[in-house]
N, C-alpha and C positions, 0 to 999 in steps of 0.2 A: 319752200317749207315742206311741201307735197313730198319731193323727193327725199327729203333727209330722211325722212319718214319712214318712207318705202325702202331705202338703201339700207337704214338701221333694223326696222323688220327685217331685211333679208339677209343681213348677216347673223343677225339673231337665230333666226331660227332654221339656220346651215350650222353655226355654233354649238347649239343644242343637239341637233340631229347626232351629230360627230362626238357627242358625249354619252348620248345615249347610247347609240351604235355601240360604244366601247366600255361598256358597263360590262365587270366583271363576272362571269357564270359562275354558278355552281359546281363545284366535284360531284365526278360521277360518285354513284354508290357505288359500293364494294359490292363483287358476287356473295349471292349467301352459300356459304359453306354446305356441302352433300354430305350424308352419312356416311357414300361410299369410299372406298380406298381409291384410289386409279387405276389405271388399266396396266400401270407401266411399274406398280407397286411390288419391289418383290424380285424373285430370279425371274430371268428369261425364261420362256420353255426352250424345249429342244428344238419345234421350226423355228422359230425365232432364232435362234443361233444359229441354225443350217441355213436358213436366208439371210443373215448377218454376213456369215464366212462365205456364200456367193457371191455377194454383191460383191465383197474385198476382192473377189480372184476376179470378176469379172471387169471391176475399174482400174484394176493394174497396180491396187496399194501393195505396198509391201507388207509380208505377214507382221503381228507384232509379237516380240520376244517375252517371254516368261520371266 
């Protein structure tokens, strides 16, 4: 009788464990939106294009056509 016991507690409560374990989380929050623009908002400057068209000749890409 002891054991039925014991065996049923202990599948009980590996059963439970395994449910709560798997309990569904929350969604993250959303980031809160900045006032500012980005960094990337807008024309390139000029270094930025002249470090652009380096990197091209220096990884072997082919120029791109107009």
């Amino acid at each position: 009788m002891k054991k039925i016991i014991v065996v049923g507690l202990a599948i009980f409560a590996v059963s439970t464990s395994s449910a709560l374990a798997a309990k569904k989380q929350k969604a993250a929050a959303a980031p809160a939106a900045t006032a500012s623009t980005g960094p990337m908002m807008g024309q390139p400057s000029a270094a930025d294009m002249a470090l652009y068209k380096k990197s091209q000749v220096e990884s072997g890409m082919a120029k791109k056509k107009k």
